[in-house]
Structures are given as C-alpha cells and as structure tokens.
TINUDREN-577571 format. One line per field, with one value per residue (C-alpha): residue number from 1; chain; x, y, z. Coordinates in steps of 0.001 Angstrom, whole numbers. Example, Ala and Ser with C-alpha at 12.3 -4.5 7.8 and 13.67 -1.06 7.14 Angstrom:
nr = c(1, 2)
kette = c(A, A)
px = c(12300, 13670)
py = c(-4500, -1060)
pz = c(7800, 7140)
end
This chain:
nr = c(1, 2, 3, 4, 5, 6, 7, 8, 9, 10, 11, 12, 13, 14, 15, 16, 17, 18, 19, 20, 21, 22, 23, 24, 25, 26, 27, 28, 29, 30, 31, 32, 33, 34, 35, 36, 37, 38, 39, 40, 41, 42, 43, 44, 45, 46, 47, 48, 49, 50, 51, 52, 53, 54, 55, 56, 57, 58, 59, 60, 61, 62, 63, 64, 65, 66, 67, 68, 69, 70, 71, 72, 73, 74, 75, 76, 77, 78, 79, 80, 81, 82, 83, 84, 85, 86, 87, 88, 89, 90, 91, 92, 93, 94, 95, 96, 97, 98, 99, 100, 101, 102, 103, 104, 105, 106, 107, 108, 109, 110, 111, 112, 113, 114, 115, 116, 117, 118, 119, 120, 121, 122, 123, 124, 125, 126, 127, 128, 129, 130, 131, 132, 133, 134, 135, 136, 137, 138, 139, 140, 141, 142, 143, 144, 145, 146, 147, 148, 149, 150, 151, 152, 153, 154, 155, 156, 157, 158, 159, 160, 161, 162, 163, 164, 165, 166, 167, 168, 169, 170, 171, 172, 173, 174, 175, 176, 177, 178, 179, 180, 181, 182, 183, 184, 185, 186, 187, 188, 189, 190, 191, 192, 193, 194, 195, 196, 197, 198, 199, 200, 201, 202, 203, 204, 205, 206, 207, 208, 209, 210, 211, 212, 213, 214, 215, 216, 217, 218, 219, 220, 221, 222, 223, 224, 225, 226, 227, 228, 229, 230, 231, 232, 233, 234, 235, 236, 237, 238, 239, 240, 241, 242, 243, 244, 245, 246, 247, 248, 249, 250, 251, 252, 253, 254, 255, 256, 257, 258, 259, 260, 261, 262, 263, 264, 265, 266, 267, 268, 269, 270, 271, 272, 273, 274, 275, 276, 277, 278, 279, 280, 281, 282, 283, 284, 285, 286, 287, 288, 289, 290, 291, 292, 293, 294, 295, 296, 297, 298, 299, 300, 301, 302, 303, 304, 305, 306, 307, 308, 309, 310, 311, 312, 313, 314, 315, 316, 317, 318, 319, 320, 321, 322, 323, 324, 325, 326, 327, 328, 329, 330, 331, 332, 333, 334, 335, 336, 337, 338, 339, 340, 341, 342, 343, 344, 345, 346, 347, 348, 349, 350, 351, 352, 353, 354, 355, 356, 357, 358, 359, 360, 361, 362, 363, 364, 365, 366, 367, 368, 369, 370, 371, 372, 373, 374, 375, 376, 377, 378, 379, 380, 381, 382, 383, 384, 385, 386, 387, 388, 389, 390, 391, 392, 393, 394, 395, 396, 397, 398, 399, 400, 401, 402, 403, 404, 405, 406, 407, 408, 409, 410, 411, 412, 413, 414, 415, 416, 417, 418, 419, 420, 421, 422, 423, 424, 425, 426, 427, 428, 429, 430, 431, 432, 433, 434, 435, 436, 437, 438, 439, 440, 441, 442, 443, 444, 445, 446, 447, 448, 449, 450, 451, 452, 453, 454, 455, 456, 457, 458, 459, 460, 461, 462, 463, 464, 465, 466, 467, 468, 469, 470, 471, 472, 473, 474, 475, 476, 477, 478, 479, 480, 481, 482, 483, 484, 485, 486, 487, 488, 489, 490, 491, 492, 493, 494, 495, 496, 497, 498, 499, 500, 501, 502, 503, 504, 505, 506, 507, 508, 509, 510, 511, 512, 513, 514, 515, 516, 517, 518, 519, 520, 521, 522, 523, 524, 525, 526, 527, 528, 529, 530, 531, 532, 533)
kette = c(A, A, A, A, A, A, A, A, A, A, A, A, A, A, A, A, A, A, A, A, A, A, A, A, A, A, A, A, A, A, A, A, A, A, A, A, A, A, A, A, A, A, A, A, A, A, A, A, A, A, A, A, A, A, A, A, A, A, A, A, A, A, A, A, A, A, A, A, A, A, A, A, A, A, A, A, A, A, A, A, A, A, A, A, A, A, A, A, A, A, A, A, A, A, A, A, A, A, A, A, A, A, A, A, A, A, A, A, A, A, A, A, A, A, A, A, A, A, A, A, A, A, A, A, A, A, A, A, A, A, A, A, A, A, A, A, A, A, A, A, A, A, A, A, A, A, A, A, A, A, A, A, A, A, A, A, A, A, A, A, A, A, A, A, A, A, A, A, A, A, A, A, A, A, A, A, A, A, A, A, A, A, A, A, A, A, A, A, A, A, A, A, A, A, A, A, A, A, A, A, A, A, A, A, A, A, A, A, A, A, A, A, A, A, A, A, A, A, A, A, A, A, A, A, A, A, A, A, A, A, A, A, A, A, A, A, A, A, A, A, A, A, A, A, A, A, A, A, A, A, A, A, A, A, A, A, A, A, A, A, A, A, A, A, A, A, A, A, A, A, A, A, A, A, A, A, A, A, A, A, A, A, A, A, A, A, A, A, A, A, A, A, A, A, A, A, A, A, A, A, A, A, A, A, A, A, A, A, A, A, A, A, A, A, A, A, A, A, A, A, A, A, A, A, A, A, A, A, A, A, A, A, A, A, A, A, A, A, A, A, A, A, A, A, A, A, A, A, A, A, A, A, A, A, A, A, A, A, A, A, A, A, A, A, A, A, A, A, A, A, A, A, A, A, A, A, A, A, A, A, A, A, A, A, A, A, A, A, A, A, A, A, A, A, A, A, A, A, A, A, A, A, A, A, A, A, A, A, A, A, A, A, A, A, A, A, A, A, A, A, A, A, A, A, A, A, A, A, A, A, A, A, A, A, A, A, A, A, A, A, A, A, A, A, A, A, A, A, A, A, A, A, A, A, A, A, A, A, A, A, A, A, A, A, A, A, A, A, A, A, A, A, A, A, A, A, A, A, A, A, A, A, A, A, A, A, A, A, A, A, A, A, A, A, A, A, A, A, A, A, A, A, A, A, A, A, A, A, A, A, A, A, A, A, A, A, A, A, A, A, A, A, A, A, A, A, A, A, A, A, A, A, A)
px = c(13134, 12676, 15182, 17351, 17887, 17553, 20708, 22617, 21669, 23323, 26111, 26926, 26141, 29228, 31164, 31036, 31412, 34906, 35736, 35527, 36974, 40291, 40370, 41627, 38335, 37674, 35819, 32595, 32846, 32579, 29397, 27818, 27943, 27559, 24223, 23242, 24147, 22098, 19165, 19420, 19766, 16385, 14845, 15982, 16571, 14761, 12246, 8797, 8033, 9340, 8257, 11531, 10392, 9276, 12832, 14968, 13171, 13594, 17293, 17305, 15691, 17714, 21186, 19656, 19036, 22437, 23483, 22137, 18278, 17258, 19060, 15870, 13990, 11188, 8868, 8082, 4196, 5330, 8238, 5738, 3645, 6923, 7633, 4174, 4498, 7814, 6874, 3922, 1274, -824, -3263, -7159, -10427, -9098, -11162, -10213, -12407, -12976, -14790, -17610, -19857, -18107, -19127, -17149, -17538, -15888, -14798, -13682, -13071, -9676, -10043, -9869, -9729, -11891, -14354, -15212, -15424, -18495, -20146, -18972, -19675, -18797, -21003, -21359, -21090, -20180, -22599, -21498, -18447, -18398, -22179, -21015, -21597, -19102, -19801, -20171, -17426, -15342, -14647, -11055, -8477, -6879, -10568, -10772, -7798, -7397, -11191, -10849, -7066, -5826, -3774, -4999, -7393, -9537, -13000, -14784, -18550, -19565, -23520, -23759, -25881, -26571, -28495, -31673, -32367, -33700, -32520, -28544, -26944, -24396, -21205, -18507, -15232, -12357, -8947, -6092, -2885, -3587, -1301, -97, 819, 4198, 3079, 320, -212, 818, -424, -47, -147, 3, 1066, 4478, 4846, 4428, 4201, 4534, 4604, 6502, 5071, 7742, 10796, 9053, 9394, 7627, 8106, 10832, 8348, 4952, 7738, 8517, 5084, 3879, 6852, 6243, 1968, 3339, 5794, 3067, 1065, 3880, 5842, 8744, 9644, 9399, 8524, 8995, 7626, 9468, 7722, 6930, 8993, 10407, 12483, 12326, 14655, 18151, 18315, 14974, 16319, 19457, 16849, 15772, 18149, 19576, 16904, 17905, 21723, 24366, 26404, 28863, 28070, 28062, 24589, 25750, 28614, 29135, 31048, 31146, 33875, 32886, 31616, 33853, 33254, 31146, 29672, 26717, 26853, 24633, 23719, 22936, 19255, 18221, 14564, 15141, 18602, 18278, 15296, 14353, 13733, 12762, 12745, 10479, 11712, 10667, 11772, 9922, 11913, 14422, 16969, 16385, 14740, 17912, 20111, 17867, 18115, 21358, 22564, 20516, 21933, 25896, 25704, 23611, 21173, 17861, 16921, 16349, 13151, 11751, 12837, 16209, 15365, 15357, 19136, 18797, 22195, 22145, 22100, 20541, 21002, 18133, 19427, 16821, 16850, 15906, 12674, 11318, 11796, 14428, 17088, 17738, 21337, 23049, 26210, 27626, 26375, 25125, 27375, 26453, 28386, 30108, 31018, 28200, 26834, 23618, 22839, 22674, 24220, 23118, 25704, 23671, 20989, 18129, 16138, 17532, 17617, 13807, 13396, 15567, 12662, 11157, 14361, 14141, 10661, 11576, 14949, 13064, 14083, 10877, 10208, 13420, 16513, 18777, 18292, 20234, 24126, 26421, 30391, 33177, 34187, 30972, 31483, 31575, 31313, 28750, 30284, 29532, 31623, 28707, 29397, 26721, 26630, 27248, 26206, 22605, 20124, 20104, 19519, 17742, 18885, 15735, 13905, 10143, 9210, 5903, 2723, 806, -1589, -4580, -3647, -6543, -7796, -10931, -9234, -6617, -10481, -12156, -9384, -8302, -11794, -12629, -15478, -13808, -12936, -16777, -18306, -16351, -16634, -20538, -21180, -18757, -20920, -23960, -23804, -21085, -23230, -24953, -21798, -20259, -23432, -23195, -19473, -18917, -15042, -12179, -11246, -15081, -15373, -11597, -12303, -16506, -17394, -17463, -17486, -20418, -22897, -24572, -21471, -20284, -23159, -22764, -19500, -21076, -23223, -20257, -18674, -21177, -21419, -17836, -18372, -16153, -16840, -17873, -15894, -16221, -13337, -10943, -13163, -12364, -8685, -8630, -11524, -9480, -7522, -10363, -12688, -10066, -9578, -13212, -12724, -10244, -11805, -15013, -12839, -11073, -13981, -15635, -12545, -8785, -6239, -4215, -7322, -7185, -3368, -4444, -6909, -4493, -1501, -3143, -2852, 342, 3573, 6605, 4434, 4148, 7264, 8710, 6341, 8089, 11300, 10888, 8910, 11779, 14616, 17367, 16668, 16899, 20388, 21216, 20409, 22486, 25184, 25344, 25031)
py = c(-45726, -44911, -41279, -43615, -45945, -42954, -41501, -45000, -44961, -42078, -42805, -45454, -43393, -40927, -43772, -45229, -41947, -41356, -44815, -43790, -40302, -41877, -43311, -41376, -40170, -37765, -34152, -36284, -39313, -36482, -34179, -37564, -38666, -34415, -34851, -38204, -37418, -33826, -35703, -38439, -35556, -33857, -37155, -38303, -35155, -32358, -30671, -31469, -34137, -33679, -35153, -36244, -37179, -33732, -32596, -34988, -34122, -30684, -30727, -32098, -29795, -27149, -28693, -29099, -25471, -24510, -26469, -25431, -24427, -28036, -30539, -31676, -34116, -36126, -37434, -41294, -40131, -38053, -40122, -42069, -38755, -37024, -40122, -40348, -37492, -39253, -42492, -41878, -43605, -43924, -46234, -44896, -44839, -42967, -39506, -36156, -33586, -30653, -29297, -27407, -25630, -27979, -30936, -33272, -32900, -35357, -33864, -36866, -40575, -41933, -43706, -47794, -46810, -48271, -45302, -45676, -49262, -49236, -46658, -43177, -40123, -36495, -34615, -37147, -35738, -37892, -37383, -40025, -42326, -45661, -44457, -40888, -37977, -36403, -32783, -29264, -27290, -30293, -31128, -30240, -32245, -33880, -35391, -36134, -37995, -39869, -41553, -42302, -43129, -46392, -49574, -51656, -54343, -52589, -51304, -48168, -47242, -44089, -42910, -40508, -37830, -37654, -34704, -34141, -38088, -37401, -40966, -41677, -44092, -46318, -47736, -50287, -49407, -51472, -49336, -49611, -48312, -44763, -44074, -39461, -38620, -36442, -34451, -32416, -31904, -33053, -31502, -30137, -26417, -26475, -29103, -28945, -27722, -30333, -29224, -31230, -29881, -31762, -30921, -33022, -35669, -38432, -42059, -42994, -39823, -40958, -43788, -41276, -38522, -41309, -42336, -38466, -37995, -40754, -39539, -36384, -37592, -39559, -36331, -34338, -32679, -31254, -28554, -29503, -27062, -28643, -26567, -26663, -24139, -24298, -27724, -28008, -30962, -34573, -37697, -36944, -40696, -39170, -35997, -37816, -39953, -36857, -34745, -38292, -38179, -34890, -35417, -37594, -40213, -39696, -36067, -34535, -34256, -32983, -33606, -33282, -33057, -32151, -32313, -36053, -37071, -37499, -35807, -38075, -37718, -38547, -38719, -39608, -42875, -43472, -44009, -40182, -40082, -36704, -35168, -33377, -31229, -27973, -27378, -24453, -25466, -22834, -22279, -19909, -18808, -21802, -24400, -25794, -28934, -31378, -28450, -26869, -30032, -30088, -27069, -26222, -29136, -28423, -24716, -25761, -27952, -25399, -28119, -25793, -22631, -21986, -19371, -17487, -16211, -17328, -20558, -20922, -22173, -25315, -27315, -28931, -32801, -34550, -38093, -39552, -41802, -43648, -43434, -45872, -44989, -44946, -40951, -39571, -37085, -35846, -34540, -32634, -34204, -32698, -29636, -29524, -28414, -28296, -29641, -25559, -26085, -23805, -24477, -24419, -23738, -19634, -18395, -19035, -17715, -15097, -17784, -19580, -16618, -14469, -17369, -17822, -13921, -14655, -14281, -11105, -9625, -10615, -9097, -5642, -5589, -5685, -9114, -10229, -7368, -6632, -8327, -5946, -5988, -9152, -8375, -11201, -11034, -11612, -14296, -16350, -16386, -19962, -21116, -23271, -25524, -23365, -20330, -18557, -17387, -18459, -17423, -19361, -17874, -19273, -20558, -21175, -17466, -18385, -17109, -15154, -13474, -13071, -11081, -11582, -10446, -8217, -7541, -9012, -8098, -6527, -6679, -7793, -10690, -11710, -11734, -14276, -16167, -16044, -16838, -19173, -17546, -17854, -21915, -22404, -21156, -22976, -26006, -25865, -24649, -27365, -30188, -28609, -28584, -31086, -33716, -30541, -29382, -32545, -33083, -29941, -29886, -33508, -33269, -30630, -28999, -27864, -26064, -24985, -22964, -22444, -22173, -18239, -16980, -14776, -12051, -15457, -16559, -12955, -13147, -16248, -15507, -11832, -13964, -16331, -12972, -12146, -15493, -15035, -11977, -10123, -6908, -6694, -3774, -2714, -833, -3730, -6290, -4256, -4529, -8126, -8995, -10605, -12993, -13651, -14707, -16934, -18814, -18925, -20997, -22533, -23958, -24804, -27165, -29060, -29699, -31176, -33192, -33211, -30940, -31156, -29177, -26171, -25417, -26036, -22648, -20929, -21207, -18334, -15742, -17438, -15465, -18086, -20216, -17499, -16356, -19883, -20541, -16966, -18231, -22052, -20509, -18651, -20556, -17708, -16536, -20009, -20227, -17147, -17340, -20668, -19189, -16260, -13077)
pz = c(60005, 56245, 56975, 58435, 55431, 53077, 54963, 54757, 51115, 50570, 52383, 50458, 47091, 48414, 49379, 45786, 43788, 46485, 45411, 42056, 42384, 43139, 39609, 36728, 35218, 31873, 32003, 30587, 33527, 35959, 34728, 34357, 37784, 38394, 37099, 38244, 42200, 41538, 40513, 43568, 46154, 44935, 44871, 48046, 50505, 49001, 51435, 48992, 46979, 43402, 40487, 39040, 35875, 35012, 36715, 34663, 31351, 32040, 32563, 29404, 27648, 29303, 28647, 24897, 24134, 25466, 22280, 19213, 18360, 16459, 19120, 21099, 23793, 22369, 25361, 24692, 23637, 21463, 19589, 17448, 16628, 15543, 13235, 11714, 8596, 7788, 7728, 5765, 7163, 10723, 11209, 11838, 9819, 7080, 5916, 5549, 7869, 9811, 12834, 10949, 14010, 16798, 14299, 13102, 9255, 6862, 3711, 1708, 3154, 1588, -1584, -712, 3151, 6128, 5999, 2924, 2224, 4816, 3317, 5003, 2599, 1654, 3892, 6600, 10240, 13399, 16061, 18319, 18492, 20681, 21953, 23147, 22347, 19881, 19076, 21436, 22680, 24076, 20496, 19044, 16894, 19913, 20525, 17265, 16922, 20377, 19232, 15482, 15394, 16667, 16160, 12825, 13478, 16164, 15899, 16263, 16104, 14541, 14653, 11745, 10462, 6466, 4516, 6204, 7301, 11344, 11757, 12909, 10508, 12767, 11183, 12332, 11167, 11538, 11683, 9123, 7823, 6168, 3605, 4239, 993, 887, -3311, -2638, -6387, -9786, -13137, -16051, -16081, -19858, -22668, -22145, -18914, -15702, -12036, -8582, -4999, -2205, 683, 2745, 2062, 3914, 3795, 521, -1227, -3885, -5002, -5091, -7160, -9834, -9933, -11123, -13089, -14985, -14896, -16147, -18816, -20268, -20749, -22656, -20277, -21724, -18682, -14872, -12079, -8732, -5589, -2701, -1240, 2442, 2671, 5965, 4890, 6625, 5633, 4638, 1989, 929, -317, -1628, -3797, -5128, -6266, -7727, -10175, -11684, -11615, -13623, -12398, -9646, -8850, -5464, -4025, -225, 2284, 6136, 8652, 12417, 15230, 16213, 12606, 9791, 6607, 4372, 1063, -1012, -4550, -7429, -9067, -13050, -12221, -12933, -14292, -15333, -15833, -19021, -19323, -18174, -14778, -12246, -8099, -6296, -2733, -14, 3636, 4480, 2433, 5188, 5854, 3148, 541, 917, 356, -3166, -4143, -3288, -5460, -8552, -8147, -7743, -10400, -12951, -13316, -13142, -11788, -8656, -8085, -5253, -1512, 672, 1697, 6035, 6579, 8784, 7538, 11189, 10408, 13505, 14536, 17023, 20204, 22407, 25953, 28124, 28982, 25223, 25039, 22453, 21572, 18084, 18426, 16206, 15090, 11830, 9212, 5607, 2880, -497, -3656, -3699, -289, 1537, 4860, 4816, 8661, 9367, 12315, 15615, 18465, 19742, 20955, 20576, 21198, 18747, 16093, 16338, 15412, 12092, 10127, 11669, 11032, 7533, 7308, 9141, 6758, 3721, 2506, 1876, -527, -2138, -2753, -2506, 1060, 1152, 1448, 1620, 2275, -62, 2449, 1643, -2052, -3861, -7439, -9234, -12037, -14616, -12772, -11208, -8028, -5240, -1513, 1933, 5358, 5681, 3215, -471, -1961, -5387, -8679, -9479, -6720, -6108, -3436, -1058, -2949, -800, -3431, -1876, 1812, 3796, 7213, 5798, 4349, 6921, 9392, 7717, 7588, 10847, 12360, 10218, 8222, 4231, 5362, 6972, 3780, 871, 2847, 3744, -157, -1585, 440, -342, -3609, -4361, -6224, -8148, -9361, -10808, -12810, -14370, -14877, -15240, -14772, -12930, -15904, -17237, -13826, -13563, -17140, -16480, -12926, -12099, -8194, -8572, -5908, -4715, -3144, -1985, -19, 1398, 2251, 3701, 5868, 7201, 8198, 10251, 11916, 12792, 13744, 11333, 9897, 6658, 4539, 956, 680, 1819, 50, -3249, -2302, -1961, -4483, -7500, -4974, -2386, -5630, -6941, -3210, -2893, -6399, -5370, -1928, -3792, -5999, -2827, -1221, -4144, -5684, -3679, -2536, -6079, -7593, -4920, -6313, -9639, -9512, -7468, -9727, -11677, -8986, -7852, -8564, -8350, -10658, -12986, -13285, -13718, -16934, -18029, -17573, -19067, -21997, -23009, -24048, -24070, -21067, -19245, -20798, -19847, -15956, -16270, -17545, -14773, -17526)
end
C-alpha cells in the first residue's frame, strides 16, 4: 500500500514540474527544481534508507566549495558557536582554566563574574559537577563546556578541591553573561610609547579600543603600536570603527563591489581619537579580512607604518542568509578593495585545495625569511597618497619586513610544547606559589624587572619533560635557552595576574615589537618610510 502511494506521489511531483516546464522558466528556476526532484527521488525510491539531512547538508557543502574557499554551511548547532567570539560574550560561570592531569584547573575566575562572586579561587579544581564525577580521561573542552556553559539564570553545582583540604567544598553557581574580551593587552612599553593587541574585530571591540586608548593617553603616550598580529578579522562596521579613529574626515576607509552587489563605500567620520600621532600596525601571515581592511587603509593613506610579514589576503566580503531550518550560509557576495584600489583577496582559481597550501608555499619560497622572495607584477602596482607605490594581488605587503625568528627553534622546545610539558609546569608553579609571589613582589612591574628564571625552575621544567615523556637535551636546551627562560617568565606572570602581563615579558624577545620602538624612536626615519625614500 505505502509503494503504491509513494508511486502516486511521485506521479503527481512529475506531473507538476511538466506543468511547470511548459512555462518560460530562467537557468536558476530549473537547477532549483534540478536539485529539489534529486533530493525527493533519494528520499523516496532509493534502494536503503538515507538520511537526507546528512545528504542535503552535504550537497551544500559541495555546491559551496565549487564557489570560492570562505563561502560556507553553518549547521543550526553550530550558528550560535560561530557567533559567540564576535558578539563578545556567552553566558556560563565565568573562569579561565585548563585540564591540568585530566583535572579541571581554574586559573583565574572573571573579575565580577558568577564564579567568583561565590567564592571560586585561583587554584581551585572541579571534582564533580551536578554530583558526577568530572575528571579522568573522559574529560576534554567539549565536556567542559557542554556542563559549565549554559543559558543565564540556570544553576550548576560544582564540588571542589582547594590546597590540601581532604574535604570537597560544594558551590551553587548561577550562570551569566561572560563578557570575551577582543584586546588581549594594553600597556605602556615605555613613557612615551603605548601598545594594544586586537586579537579580533568583534562586537564590542571599538568601545574596549577607546577605553585603552584613552588608559594609555592618560599615561603619556605619545607613539601607538597596534598589533594586528594573528588577527583573523571578524565584523566589517567593526573594522570601519577602527580605522575611523586614525583617519580624517571623509577619507576612504574600503570599497566593494561584486557582480550582484554594487560598489559601495565607507568613509571616515570627524570622531578620530587619534589621527595625528605616530603610529606602527604590526601584521603577520595571520592578519586576514578585517586586519587587512585596517591596515591597508592606514598604508594608502601614509597614516602609519605598516610592520611585519604579507598579511593572509582574504578580501572576500561574506553576507550570512538563514535557512529554514535554523542552519546558515555565509555567501560571498562582493571583494575588498582598499582606498589605492587593491583587492585584498589572493588568487584562488586553481582550487580550494591549492588555496589552503598558500602558506606552505610561502614557507618553501622563502617568504617567511626574506623579502625578496616576494615578486609582484607591474600590473599590480598602485599609489598611496603620498606617491608611494603599494602592491595588489593578495594581502597587504608591509612597508618594513620582519622575517620569522627561528632563533629559539629546537626540537627540544617545539616537544614540550607540543605535549604539554612547558604549559603543565608554569601553570602548576604559578598556582603554587601564586600568593608567595605577590607578597614578595607586591605588584607586575617589581617581578617584570626582579623575578629571575633560575636552576630551580629548569628543573622543574626537566621533571615536566619527563612526565611528558620528552627527552631532555642540553645541546637543544642551550639553543633555545634565552627564549624558553623568558616564556617560562612570561607564563609564570599569566598565571599569577592576566594574559596582558604574558605579552608584556615577551615583548623583549619579540622582534616586530622591537623593531617598531626602532622605528618610532627615530623621527627621520619614520618620515622617511612615509615618504617612500
């Protein structure tokens, strides 16, 4: 009986699509109802049973790559975790930790969050949550995050361990909005010289910039680096935000275009914070979409200098539609040109394959190393507004190069962080002793200029090795000893204060950072860069 109907049903399916057929109907009308009869056949006459969910989102997905490598399917689980890092903010119980021996360890709870405000420490570790069980092998991030994140309002019981106290100390948290923070760091590096880090152009991230700016300004800064480093990009008004603050009134901050989009433009406002002082914008192969947008501005307009590596070359703008079933597709719909007139996106014809290798090419071509590895055509060149010519074809190239610094490289080092061992140590030593050390340093900047890595924590780092079972060698230790001591410093001071104070250390052995200071110390040679002689 049921093949029966089945057959009627598609009967009248073909009987509707002929009815239709006889109607003038575009290209587009016709792969539709290509697709949509396809996908009613499998369902409905195909010899197994198929799960056409997973067959529909995988035609998708297949017709999406044919495109371009950043069009995309979003399932409906993961639409909202896609959003979250934009948005800045999820709702949970608000610390920061990590899985120290299959534990759940928490390194800080957020200042004014739930954790904290009933009493959750540094150092605290989760042995159960709701009454089970919560640490072994079962335990990974997805775990963590499917117990301890949830909607606001609702509750969740932790049993925790503290110090050396045998007894389980049991907490009821209630959940609420966590605020993710988009500037990893903002500080002075000296008295005149400020420096933030953007770690993405999120939701809130104009409003946390203005917010250091204005912490920084009130300290003396005179010169601004901003570190772009890394920056994958995120919301296009963000980045338009941004670059408004360094720009004058009415200038070009980006344009696009694409075959279905008209060209439109974005230019600035007379709101700049900061459109007159010095300024350097690091950027590396991982700076991408809206880093580009930034940078490429400041550098077409010869606003600041632009320091570091080629930047990624994602100038694909894409524009999210929601299908019916809550899933969604970012399509791309126009490209990224800067003020000059450069496309940001690199080339892609050859595939999606062959676009994913870009930057193992780069690597194997020396680009990472050497600039002059880097050839551009004649047919690429554009001009800044000072005359300087500037190059399309991919990326923003910078105007003073800094290649990778292998200096600390070693197998040694590359093993302990790869399993774990350099992480496990800072971490345990940094709750150990973190009341210890802010007695005897009282503040960040005593220990940033006092506290000295020394053979006590060689060997506990020795011992972590062997733990992890990496092998311990001399010779590569030696290689990597100046860096490795400074990230063991460096680790130490996270653990104990916040992420801003782990860059802080590092900026010493860090490169980009150094050579901008070099450059914004010296007044000629700023000018000079500027002024492309």
């Amino acid at each position: 009986m049921k093949s029966l109907k089945m057959f009627f049903l598609a009967i009248a399916c073909f009987i509707a699509m002929a009815a239709t057929a006889q109607q003038p109907q575009s290209k587009g009308q016709m792969n539709s109802q290509k697709l949509a009869t396809t996908l009613y056949l499998i369902e409905n006459f195909y010899v197994d049973t198929a799960n056409i969910d997973k067959v529909t989102e995988d035609a998708i997905i297949a017709a999406l790559k044919e495109l371009d490598p950043h069009s995309a399917y979003i399932s409906k689980k993961d639409v909202e975790k896609a959003n979250e890092p934009l948005v800045g903010s999820f709702e949970g119980i608000g610390v920061t930790y990590q899985l120290i021996r299959d534990t759940i360890t928490v390194i800080s709870p957020v200042a004014g969050g739930p954790s904290e405000k009933v009493g959750i420490m540094t150092g605290d570790q989760f042995i159960k949550i709701d009454g089970e069980d919560a640490f072994g092998k079962k335990i990974d991030n997805e775990y963590v995050q499917k117990r301890l994140r949830g909607k606001k309002g609702t509750k969740v019981t932790v049993s925790v361990k503290r110090g050396d106290d045998p007894e389980l100390l049991d907490f009821e948290i209630i959940r609420d909005k966590i605020p993710l923070n988009s500037i990893n760091a903002a500080y002075m590096i000296d008295k005149h010289v400020g420096y933030i880090k953007l770690d993405r152009f999120a939701q809130e991230s104009t409003a946390e910039f203005k917010e250091a700016f204005a912490k920084l300004q009130a300290q003396g800064m005179e010169s601004l680096i901003f570190d772009l480093r890394g920056n994958t990009g995120g919301y296009l008004n963000t980045a338009i935000e941004l670059v408004d603050q360094f720009l004058t009134e009415n200038q070009l901050v980006v344009f696009t275009e694409g075959i279905h989009s008209p060209y439109q433009e974005w230019r600035c406002t007379k709101e700049g914070l900061y459109t007159t002082g010095k300024l350097v914008v690091l950027i590396d192969e991982g700076s991408a979409s809206a880093s580009e947008i930034l940078s490429g501005a400041i550098q077409d307009h010869d606003r600041g200098v632009v320091i570091g590596r080629r930047s990624f070359g994602k100038g694909l703008v894409q524009r999210p539609f929601n299908l019916p079933d809550g899933a969604q597709i970012r399509l791309t719909t126009s490209r990224y040109h800067t003020p000059s007139g450069r496309c940001i996106q690199r080339p892609y014809e050859k595939g999606v394959e062959d676009y994913a290798k870009e930057m193992t090419k780069r690597l194997e071509h020396g680009e990472y190393f050497h600039a002059d590895s880097i050839h551009f055509p004649d047919s690429l060149k554009f001009k800044t507004d000072g005359g300087r010519t500037v190059y399309g074809g991919g990326g923003i190239m910078p105007d003073l190069f800094i290649p990778v610094d292998t200096a600390y490289n070693s197998k040694l080092y590359t093993n302990l962080v790869r399993k774990g061992a350099l992480n496990r140590f800072t971490t345990d030593y940094g709750l150990k002793h973190h009341d210890e050390i802010k007695a005897q340093y009282g503040d960040f900047d005593s220990f940033n200029k006092d506290f000295t890595v020394g053979q006590e924590h060689i060997n506990g780092l020795k011992a972590a090795a062997t733990e992890a079972k990496v092998d311990w060698d001399d010779e590569q230790f030696k290689r990597s000893e100046k860096f490795l001591l400074l990230q063991i410093k460096a680790l130490i001071a996270r653990n104990v204060w916040e992420t801003q104070q782990y860059y802080q250390v590092m900026s010493a052995a860090d490169t980009g950072i150094q050579k901008a200071l070099e450059v914004l110390r010296n007044e000629r040679e700023y000018k000079r860069i500027l002024k492309g002689k």
